[in-house]
C-alpha positions as CSV (number, residue, x, y, z in Angstrom):
1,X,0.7,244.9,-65.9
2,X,2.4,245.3,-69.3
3,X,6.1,244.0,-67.9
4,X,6.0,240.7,-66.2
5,X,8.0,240.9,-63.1
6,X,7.5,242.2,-60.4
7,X,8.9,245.7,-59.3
8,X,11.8,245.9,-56.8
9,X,10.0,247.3,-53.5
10,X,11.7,250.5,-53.7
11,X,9.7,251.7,-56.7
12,X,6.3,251.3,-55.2
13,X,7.5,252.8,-51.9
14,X,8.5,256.1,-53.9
15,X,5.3,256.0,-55.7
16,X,3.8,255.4,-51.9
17,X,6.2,258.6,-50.4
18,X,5.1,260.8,-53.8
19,X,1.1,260.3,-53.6
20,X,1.5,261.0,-49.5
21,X,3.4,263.9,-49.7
22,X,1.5,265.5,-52.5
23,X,-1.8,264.5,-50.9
24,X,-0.3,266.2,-47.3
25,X,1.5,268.9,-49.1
26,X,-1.8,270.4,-52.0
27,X,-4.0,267.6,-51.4
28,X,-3.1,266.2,-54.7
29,X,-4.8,263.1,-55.6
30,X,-3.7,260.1,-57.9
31,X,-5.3,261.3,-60.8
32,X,-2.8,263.6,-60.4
33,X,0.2,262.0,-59.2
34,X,0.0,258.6,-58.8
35,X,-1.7,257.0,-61.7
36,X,1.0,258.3,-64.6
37,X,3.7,257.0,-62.1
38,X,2.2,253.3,-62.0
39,X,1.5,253.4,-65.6
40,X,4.8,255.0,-67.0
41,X,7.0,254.0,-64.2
42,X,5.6,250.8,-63.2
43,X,4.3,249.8,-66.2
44,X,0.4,249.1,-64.9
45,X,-2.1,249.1,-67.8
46,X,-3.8,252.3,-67.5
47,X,-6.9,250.9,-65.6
48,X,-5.0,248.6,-63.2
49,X,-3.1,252.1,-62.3
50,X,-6.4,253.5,-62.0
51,X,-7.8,251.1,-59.5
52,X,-4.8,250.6,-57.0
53,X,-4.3,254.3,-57.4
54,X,-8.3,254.9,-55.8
55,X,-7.6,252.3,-53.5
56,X,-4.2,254.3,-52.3
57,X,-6.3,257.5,-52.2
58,X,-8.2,256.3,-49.7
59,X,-5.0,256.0,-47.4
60,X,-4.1,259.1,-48.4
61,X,-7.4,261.2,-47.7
62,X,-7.8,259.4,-44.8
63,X,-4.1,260.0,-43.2
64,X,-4.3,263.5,-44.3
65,X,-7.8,264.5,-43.0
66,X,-7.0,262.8,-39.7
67,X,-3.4,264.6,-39.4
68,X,-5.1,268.3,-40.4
69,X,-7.9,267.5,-38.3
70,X,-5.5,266.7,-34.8
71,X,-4.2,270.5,-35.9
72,X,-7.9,272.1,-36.1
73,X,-7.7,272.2,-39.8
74,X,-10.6,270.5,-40.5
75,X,-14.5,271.2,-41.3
76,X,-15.5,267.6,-40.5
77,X,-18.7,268.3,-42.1
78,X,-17.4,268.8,-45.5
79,X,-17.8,265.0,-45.5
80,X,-21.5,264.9,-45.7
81,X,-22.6,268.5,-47.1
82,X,-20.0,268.1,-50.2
83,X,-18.3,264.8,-49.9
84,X,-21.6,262.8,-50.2
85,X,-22.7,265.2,-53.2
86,X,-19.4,264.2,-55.4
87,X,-20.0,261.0,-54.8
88,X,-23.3,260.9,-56.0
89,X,-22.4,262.9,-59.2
90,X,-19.4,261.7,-60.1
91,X,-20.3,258.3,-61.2
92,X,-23.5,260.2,-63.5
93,X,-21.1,263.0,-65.1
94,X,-18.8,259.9,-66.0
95,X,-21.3,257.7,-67.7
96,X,-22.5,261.4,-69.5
97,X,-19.2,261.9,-70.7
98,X,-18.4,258.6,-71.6
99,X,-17.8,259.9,-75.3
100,X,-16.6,263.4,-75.0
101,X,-13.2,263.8,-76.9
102,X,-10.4,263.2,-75.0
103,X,-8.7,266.9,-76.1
104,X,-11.5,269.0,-74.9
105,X,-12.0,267.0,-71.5
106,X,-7.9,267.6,-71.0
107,X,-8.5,271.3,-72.1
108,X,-11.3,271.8,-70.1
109,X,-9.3,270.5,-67.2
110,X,-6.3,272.6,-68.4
111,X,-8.6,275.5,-68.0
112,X,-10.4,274.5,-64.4
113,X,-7.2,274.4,-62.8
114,X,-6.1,278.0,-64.1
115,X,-9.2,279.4,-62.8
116,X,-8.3,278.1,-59.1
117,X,-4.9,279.5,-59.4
118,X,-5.9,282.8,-60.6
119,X,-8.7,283.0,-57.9
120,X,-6.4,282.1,-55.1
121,X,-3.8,284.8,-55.9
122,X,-6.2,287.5,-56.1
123,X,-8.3,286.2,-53.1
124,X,-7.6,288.9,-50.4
125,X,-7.3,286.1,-47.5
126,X,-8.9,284.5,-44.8
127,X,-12.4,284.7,-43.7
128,X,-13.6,286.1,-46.9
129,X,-15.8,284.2,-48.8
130,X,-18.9,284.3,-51.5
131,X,-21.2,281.9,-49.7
132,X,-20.7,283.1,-46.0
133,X,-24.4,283.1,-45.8
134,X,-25.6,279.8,-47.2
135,X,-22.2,278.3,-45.9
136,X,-24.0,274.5,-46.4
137,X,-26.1,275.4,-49.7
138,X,-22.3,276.1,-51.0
139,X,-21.3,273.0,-49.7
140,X,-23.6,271.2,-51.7
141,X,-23.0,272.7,-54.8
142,X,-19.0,272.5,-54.2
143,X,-19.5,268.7,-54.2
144,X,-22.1,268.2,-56.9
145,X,-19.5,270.4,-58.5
146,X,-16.3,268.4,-58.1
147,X,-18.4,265.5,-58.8
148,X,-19.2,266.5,-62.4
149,X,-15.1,267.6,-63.0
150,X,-14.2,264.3,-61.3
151,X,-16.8,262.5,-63.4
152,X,-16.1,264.0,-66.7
153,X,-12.0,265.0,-66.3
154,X,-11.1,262.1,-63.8
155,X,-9.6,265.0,-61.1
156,X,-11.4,266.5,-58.1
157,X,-9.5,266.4,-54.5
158,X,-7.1,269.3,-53.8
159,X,-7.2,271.0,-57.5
160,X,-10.9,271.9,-57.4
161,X,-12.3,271.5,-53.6
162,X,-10.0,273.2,-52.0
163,X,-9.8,277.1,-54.3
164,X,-14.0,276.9,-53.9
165,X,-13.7,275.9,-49.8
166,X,-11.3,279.2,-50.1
167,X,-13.1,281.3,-52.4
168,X,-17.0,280.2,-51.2
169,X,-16.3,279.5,-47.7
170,X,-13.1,282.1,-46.6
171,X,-11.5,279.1,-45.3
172,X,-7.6,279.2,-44.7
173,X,-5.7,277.5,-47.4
174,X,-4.6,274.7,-44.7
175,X,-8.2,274.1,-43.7
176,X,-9.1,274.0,-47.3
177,X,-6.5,271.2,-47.9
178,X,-7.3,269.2,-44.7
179,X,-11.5,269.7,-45.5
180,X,-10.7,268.4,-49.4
181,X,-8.9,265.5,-48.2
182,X,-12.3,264.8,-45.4
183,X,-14.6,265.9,-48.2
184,X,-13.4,263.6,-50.8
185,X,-13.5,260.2,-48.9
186,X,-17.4,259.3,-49.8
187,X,-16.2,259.2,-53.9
188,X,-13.0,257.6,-52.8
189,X,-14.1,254.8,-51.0
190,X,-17.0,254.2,-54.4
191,X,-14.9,254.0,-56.7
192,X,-11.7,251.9,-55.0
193,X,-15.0,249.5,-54.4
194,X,-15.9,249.3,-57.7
195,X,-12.5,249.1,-58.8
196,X,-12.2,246.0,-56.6
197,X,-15.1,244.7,-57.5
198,X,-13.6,244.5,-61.3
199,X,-9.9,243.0,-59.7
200,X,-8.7,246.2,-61.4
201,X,-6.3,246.7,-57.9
202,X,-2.9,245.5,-58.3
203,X,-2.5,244.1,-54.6
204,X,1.0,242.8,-54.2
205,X,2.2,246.8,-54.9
206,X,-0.1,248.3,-52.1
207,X,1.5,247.5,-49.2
208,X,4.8,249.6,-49.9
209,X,3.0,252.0,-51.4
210,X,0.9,252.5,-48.2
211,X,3.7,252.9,-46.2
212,X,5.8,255.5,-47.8
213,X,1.7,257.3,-48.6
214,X,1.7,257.4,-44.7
215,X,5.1,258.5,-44.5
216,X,5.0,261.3,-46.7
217,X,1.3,262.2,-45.3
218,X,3.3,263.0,-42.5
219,X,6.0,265.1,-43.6
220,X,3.9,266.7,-46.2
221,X,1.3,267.7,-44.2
222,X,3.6,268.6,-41.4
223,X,5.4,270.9,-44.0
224,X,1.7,272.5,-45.3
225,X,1.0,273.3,-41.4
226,X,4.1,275.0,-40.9
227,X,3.6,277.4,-43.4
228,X,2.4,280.6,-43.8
229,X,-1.5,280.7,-44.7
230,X,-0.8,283.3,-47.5
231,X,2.4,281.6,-48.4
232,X,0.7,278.2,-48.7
233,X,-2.0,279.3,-50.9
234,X,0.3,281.0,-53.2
235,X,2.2,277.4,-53.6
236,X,-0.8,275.9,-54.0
237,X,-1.8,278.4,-56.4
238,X,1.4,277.7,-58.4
239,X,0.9,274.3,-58.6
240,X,-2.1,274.8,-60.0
241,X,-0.7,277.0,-62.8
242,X,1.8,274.0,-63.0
243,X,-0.5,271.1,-63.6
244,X,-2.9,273.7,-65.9
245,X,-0.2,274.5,-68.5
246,X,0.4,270.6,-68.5
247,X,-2.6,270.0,-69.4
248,X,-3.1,272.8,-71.8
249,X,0.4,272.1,-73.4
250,X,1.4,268.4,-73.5
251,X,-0.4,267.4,-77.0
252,X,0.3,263.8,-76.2
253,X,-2.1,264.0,-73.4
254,X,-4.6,264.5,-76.0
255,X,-4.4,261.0,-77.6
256,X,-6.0,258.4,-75.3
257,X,-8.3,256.0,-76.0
258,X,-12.1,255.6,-75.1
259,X,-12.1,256.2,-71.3
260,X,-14.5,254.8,-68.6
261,X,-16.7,255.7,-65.6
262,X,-14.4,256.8,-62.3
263,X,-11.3,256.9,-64.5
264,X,-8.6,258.6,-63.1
265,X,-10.3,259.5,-59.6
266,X,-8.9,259.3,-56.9
């Protein structure tokens, strides 16, 4: 950590509450959420946010898929036609990329996340989908797919699984959120091991941050069930347009240094 002391508890409980409710809510991940919180917020050096944000993301995917799933909103074998895919290419597309300027990796992002938005809103709704046909060949591709953004941009999760489950597969935007948050658990659960494996995890935050996560699982995902399908995916699509122009915009993201393998992946 770059400050000394320790937090007061209430700070990694919002943290906690913020990554579950975004994860229950879009099936945003910490790359997303979490990791600028423990960094800015918290004051975590950017690869101790990194790790005890993967590890966190495993509460999070796994409190999410189980809540969508008790509601029917899960394709349980997401996990092993895309979620074993990622995880395979994730760790190859970062090691690839391990040079790649930081402004065209953000830009790149910046430009993936727009595409989802716009393909959401213009999607005509559920049950039609590209890939109808080859339903697990799209699967495959999906993950190998989310692997290489994870791998290269440090985001996959809810940003890019869920638009192609919508788009390839005619899911329902709330069974496109609940299959992300299945389908991203293989590359979760690699990386928060590696991560641990390097003492990159910042322990003595993770218990208050797991208990507001599971908390705001809850009420996120309670809220994301509740709405309408069409009015769901719109939100989601506008959180997308959200996060793109951050990432198209903000010139200060453009200035970190050299990154790593699995950074910023949950």
């Amino acid at each position: 950590m770059r400050n000394s002391g320790a937090p007061p508890w209430w700070k990694p409980l919002t943290v906690g509450l913020v990554a579950g409710f975004g994860g229950g809510l879009a099936s945003l991940g910490g790359g997303t959420l979490v990791i600028p919180l423990l960094s800015e917020w918290l004051g975590l050096d950017r690869h101790r946010a990194r790790g005890t944000a993967m590890v966190l993301a495993g509460v999070t995917s796994l409190a999410g898929a189980l809540r969508y799933g008790l509601s029917g909103q899960v394709q349980w074998d997401t996990l092993l036609w895309t979620g074993l895919p990622a995880a395979v290419a994730a760790p190859l597309a970062a090691r690839l990329s391990f040079d790649w300027p930081d402004h065209l990796l953000r830009r790149l992002l910046g430009l993936l996340l727009l595409g989802g938005a716009v393909a959401l809103l213009i999607h005509p709704g559920r049950g039609a989908g590209v890939a109808l046909e080859h339903p697990h060949a799209w699967m495959v591709l999906t993950g190998v797919f989310a692997g290489f953004m994870a791998g290269v941009v440090g985001v996959s999760g809810g940003p890019v699984l869920a638009p192609l489950f919508v788009v390839g597969l005619g899911m329902p935007q709330q069974m496109a959120q609940g299959s992300s948050l299945n389908a991203r658990l293989p590359a979760v659960v690699a990386g928060a091991l590696e991560d641990i494996r390097e003492s990159l995890v910042e322990w003595p935050l993770l218990p208050w941050m797991a208990l507001g996560d599971l908390a705001g699982v809850v009420v996120g995902s309670e809220l994301a069930l509740a709405l309408p399908e069409a009015g769901l995916r719109r939100l989601f699509a506008v959180l997308l347009l959200l996060l793109a122009a951050r990432e198209l915009l903000d010139r200060a993201r453009f200035a970190h240094g050299p990154r790593r393998p699995h950074d910023n992946y949950p």
